[in-house]
C-alpha positions as CSV (number, residue, x, y, z in Angstrom):
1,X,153.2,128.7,-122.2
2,X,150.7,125.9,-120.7
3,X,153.1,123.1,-119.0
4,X,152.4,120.2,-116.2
5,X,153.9,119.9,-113.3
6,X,155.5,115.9,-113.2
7,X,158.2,115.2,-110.2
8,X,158.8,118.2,-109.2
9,X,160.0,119.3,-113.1
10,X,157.6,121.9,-115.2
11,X,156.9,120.0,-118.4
12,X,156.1,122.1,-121.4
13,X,152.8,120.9,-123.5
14,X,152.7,124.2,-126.0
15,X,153.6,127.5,-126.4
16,X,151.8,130.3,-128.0
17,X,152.1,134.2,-128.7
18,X,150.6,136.9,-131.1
19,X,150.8,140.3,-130.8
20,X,148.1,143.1,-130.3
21,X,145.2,144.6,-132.6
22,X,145.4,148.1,-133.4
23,X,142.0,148.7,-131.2
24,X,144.3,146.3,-128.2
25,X,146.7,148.3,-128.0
26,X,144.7,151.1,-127.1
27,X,143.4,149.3,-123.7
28,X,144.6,149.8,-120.6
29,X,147.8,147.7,-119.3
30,X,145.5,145.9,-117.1
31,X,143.4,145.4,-119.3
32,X,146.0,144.1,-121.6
33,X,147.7,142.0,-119.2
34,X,143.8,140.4,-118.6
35,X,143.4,140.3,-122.4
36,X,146.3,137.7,-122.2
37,X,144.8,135.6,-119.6
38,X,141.1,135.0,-121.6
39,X,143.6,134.6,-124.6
40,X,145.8,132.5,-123.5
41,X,142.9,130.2,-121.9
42,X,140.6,130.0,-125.2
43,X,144.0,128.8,-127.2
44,X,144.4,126.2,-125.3
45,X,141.1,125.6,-124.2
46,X,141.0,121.5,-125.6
47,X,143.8,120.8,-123.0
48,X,142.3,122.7,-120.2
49,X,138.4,122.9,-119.9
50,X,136.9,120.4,-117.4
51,X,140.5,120.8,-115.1
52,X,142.0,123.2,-112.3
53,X,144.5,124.9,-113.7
54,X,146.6,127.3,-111.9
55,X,147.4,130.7,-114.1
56,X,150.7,132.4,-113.6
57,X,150.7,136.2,-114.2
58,X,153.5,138.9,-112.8
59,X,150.6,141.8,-112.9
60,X,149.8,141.6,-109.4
61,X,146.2,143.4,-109.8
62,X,145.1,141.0,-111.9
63,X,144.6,138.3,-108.9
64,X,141.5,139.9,-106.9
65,X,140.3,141.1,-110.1
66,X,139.7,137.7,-111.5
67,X,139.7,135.4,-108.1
68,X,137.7,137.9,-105.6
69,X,136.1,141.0,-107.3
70,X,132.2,141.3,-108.1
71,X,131.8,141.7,-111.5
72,X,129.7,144.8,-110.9
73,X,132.7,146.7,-109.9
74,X,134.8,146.2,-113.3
75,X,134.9,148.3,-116.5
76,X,132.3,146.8,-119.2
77,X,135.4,145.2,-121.0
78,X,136.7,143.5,-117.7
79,X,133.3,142.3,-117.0
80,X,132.9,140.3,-120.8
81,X,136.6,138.9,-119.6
82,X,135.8,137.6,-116.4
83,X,132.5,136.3,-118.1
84,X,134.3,134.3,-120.6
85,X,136.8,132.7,-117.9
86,X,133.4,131.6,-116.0
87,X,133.6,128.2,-118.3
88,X,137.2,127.3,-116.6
89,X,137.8,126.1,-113.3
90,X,141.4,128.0,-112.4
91,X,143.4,129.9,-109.3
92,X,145.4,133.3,-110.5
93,X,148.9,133.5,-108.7
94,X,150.9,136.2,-108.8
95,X,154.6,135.4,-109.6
96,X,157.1,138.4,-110.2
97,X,158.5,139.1,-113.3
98,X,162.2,138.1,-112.9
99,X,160.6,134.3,-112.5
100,X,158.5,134.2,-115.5
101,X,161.0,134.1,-117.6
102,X,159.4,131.8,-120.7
103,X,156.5,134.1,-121.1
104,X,158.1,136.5,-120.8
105,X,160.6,136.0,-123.3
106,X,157.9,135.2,-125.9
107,X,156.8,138.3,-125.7
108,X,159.9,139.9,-126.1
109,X,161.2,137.5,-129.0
110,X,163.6,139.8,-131.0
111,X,162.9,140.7,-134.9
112,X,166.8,140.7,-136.3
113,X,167.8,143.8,-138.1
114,X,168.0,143.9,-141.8
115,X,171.1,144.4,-143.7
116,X,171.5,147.7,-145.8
117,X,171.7,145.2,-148.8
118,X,168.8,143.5,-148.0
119,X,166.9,146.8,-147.6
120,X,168.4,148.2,-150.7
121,X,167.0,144.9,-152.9
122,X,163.8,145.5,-150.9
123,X,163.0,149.0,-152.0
124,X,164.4,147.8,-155.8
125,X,161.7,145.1,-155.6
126,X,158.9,147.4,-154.1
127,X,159.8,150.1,-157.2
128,X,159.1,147.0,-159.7
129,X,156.3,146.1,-157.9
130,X,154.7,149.8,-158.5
131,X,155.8,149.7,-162.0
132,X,154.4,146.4,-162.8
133,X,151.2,147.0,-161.4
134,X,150.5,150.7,-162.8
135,X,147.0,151.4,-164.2
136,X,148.5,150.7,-167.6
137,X,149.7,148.8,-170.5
138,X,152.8,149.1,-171.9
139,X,151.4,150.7,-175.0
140,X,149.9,153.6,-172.4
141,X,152.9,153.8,-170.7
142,X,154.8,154.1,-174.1
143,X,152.4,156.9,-175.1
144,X,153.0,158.5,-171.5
145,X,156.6,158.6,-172.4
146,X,155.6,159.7,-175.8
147,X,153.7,162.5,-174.5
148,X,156.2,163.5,-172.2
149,X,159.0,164.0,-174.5
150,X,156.7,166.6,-176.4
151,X,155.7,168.4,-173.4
152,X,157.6,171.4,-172.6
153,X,156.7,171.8,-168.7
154,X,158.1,167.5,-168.5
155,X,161.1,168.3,-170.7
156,X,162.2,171.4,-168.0
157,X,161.4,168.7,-165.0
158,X,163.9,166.3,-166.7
159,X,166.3,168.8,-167.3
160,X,166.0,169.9,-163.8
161,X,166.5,165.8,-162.6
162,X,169.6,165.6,-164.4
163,X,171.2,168.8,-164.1
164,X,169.2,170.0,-160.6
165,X,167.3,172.4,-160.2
166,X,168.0,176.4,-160.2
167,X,166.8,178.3,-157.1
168,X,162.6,179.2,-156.5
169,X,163.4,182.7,-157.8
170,X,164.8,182.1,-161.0
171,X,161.8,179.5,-161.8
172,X,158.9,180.3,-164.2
173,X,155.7,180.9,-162.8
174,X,154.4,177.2,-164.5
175,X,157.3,175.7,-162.7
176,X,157.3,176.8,-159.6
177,X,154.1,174.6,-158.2
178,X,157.0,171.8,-158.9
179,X,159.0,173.4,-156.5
180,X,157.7,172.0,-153.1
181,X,157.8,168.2,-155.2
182,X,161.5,168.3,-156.5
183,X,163.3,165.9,-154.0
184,X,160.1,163.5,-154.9
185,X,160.6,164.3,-158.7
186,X,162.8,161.3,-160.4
187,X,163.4,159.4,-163.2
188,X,162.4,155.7,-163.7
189,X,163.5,153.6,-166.4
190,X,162.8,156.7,-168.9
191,X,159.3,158.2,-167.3
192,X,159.1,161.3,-165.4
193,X,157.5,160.3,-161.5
194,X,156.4,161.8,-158.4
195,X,157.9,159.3,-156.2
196,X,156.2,156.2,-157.6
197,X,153.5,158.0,-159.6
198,X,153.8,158.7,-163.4
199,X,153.5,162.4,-163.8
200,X,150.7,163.2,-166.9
201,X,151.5,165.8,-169.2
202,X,148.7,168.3,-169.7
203,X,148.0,167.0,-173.1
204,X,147.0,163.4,-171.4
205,X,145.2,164.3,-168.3
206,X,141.5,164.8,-169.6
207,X,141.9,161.5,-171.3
208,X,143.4,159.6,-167.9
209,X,140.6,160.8,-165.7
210,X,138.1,159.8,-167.9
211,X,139.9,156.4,-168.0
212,X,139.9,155.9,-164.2
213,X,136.9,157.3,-163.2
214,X,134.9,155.1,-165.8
215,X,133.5,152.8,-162.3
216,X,132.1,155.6,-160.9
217,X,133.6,154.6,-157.4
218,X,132.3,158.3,-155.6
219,X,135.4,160.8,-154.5
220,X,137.5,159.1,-151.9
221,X,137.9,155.5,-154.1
222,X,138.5,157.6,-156.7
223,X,141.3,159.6,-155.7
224,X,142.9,156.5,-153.8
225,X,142.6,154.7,-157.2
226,X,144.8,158.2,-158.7
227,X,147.3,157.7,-155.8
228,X,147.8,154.5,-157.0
229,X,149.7,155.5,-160.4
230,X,149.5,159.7,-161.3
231,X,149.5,162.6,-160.7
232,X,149.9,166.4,-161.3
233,X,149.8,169.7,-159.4
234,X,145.9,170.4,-158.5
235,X,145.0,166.6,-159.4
236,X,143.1,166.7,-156.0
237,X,141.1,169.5,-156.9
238,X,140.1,168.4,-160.7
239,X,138.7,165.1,-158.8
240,X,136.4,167.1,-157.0
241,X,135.4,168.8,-159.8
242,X,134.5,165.9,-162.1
243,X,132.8,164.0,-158.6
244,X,130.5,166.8,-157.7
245,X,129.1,167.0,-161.5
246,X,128.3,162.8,-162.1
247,X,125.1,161.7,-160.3
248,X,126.2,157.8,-160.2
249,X,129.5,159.0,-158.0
250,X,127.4,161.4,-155.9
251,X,125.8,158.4,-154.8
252,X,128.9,156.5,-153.8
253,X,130.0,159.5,-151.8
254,X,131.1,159.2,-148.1
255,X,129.4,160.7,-145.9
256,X,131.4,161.2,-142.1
257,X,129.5,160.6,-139.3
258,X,129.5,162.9,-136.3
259,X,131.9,162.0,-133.5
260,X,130.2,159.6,-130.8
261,X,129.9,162.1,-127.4
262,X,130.6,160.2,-124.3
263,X,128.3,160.8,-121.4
264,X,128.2,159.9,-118.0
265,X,127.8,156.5,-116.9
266,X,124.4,156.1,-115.0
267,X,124.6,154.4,-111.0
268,X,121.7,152.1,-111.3
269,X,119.4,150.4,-114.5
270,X,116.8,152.4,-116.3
271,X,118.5,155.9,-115.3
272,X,119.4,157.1,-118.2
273,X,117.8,155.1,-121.3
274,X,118.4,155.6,-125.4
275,X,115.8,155.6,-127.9
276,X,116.5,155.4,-132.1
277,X,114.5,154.0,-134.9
278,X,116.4,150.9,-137.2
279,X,115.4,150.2,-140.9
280,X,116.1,146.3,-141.6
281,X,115.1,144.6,-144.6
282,X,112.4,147.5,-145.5
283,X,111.2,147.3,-141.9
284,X,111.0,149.9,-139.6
285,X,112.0,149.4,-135.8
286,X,112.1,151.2,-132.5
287,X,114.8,150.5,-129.7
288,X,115.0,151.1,-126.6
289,X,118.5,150.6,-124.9
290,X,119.1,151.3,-120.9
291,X,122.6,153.0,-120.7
292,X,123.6,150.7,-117.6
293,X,122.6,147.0,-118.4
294,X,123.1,147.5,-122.4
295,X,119.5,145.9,-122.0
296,X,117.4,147.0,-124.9
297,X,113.7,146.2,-126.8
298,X,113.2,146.1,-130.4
299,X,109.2,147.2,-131.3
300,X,108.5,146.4,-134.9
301,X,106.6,149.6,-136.4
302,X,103.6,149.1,-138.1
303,X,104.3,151.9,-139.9
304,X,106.6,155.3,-139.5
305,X,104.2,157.7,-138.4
306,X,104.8,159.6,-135.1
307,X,101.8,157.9,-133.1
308,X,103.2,154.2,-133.9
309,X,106.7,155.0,-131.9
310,X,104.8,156.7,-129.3
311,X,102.4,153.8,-128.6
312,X,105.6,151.2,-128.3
313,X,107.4,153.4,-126.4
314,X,104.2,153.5,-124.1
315,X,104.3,150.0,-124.1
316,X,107.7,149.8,-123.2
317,X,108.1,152.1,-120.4
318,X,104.6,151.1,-118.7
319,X,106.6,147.6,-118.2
320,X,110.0,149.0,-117.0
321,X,108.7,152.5,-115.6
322,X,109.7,156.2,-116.4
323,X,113.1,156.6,-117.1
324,X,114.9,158.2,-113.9
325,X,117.3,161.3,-115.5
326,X,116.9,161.2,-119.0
327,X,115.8,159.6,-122.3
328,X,118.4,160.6,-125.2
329,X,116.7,160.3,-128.7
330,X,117.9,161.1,-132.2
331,X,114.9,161.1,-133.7
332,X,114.8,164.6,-135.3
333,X,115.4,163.2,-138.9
334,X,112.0,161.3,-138.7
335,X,110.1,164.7,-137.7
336,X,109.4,162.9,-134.2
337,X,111.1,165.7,-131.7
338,X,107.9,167.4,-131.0
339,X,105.3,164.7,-130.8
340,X,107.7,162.8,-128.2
341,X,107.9,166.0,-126.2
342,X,104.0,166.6,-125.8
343,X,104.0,162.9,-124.2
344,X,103.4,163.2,-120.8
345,X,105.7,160.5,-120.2
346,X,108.9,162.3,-121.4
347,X,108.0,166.0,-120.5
348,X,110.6,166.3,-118.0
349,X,112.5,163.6,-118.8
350,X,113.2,163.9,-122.9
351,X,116.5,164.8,-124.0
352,X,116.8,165.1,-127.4
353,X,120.1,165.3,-129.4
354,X,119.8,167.0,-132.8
C-alpha cells in the first residue's frame, strides 16, 4: 500500500498485490520479502521517484541489507535488487507484523470456497469443453462410434461400464491390459473414453495416427497432440515406433540437455574463468566469462579452426592475465580439447568438461 502521511492521519494513494512466479517462489524468504520491496517500488514508481519515501517492512533483516550492507556481501540476486532501488531516494523501517495490518491483509486476501454445485456445473462444462474441441468432426466421431459398436474388445469394455467389471482372474488375456484403466473407462454421450479421451478400436488406429501425425511435429508434440483426444493400451509405444522411422520428425526431436553442475563460487575476479564458442547468424564466436564479475568478451572468429580460438584467447588473457585456478571449457564438440591443452597458457590451468 503507498499512502501519505497528512495531520497525523495515513492517507491511502493506491494499493497493489500479485502473487509469485513459479521460479519466485523458489527464492529464499528473504529474498522474497526483498522481491516485494523492488516490486512494490517500480509499481508505483510515477508517484515516488525524485522523493524520500520511508518503506515499511516487518522482515527485520531486510533493513541493514538494503540501508547499510555493501553490495559485495549479498547473493547475486540481492545484489541486482539493491541495484535497482539505487534510482530511489528511501529509509527501510522495520515495523512488526501485528502493525502492518493492510499489507498484510493483501497478501492474505481469502479466495471463497466453491459450492459442490458450482463444482459439479464446472466439471459438466470442462467434459463439453473436451468433447467440443476433440481432433474431430462429427462425421469422425460418428464413425468412432460406428467402429466401436463392431469391435468386440469395445463391446466387452461397454459391457463391463454398465454391468462392472468381473475380477482380474476371470478376464481374457486381450482384456486384461484394460484392467489397471477400468475406474478411468466411461461412457460419454454414447462413445467409449479413457477419462476424456476417445478409446480407438483396433480397426481405426492405423488410420488416426496417420491423421495426427500428418505435421510431423517430432515425438513429444506428437504424443501431447494424442493426449489431447485418444488413446489405447501401448499408444505410447506405437508413437515411438512411427517417430523413429520419419526423417522430417527426427528432426523436430528433443534433445535434453545435461543438468547444469554448480561449482564453487570463486573469492576474487579472474579465478576461475569459462570459455565456449557461440554460432549467431552463421557467425562463429568465442566467449570468455569470469565466474565472479559475470564479466565476459565476445572474439568474433575468423573462421572455426583451432588456431583462430587460440589466438583470441591469447589476446584475451594477455589483457586480463592467466586465469588463477581454473579455465572450464566445453569445447570438445569442436575437436579443440587438445590444441587448448598444448597452450602454454592453460597447461596447468585447463579444465575441460566433456
Amino acid at each position: 500500500m503507498l499512502y501519505q502521511i497528512k495531520d497525523g492521519s495515513k492517507l491511502p494513494i493506491a494499493y497493489a498485490s500479485r502473487t509469485l512466479s513459479e521460479t519466485e517462489r523458489g527464492y529464499a524468504q528473504m529474498e522474497k520479502e526483498a522481491l516485494a520491496i523492488v516490486w512494490g517500488c517500480g509499481k508505483f514508481h510515477d508517484y515516488i521517484v525524485g522523493l524520500t519515501v520511508n518503506i515499511e517492512t516487518d522482515h527485520k533483516p531486510l533493513v541493514p541489507i538494503f540501508m547499510h550492507k555493501a553490495l559485495d556481501g549479498l547473493s547475486h540476486r540481492l545484489q541486482r535488487m539493491k541495484l535497482k532501488m539505487m534510482r530511489y531516494s528511501y529509509q527501510v523501517q522495520y515495523i512488526p507484523g501485528k502493525d502492518l495490518v493492510i499489507a498484510d491483509a493483501l497478501s492474505r486476501s481469502p479466495i471463497e470456497g466453491r459450492k459442490d454445485e458450482e463444482l459439479s456445473e464446472e466439471i459438466t462444462a470442462y467434459i463439453q469443453m473436451v468433447i467440443d474441441t476433440l481432433l474431430a468432426t462429427d462425421k469422425r466421431l460418428s464413425e468412432i462410434w460406428q467402429a466401436q459398436q463392431e469391435d468386440d474388445v469395445c463391446i466387452q469394455l461397454i459391457n463391463f461400464v454398465q454391468k462392472g467389471w468381473p475380477d482380474k482372474n476371470a478376464l481374457p488375456t486381450h482384456l486384461s491390459r484394460y484392467w489397471k484403466y477400468k475406474h478411468s473407462i466411461n461412457i460419454q454421450d454414447g462413445l467409449l473414453k479413457m477419462n476424456a479421451r476417445l478409446i480407438i478400436p483396433e480397426s481405426m488406429r492405423s488410420e488416426i495416427l496417420k491423421t495426427i501425425h500428418e505435421g510431423h511435429l517430432g515425438i513429444t508434440k506428437y504424443r501431447g497432440r494424442a493426449k489431447e483426444s485418444i488413446w489405447w493400451p501401448g499408444l505410447a509405444t506405437q508413437i515411438e515406433r512411427m517417430i523413429s522411422s520419419c526423417d522430417s520428425c527426427s528432426e523436430h526431436q528433443v534433445y535434453h540437455k545435461e543438468p547444469m553442475i554448480r561449482s564453487e563460487f570463486p573469492e576474487r575476479p579472474w579465478q576461475r574463468v569459462g570459455v565456449d564458442l557461440l554460432k549467431l547468424k552463421g557467425k562463429w564466436y568465442v566467449i570468455v566469462a569470469d565466474y565472479y564479475s559475470r564479466f565476459f568478451e565476445v572474439a568474433l572468429l575468423e573462421n572455426q579452426k583451432a588456431q583462430a580460438v587460440i589466438n583470441h584467447m591469447k589476446s584475451i588473457i594477455s589483457r586480463h592475465s592467466i586465469p588463477e585456478t581454473e579455465v572450464i571449457a566445453d569445447l570438445s564438440s569442436q575437436q579443440l580439447s587438445r590444441q587448448l591443452e598444448n597452450i602454454n597458457y592453460f597447461q596447468k590451468n585447463m579444465v575441460l568438461v566433456l
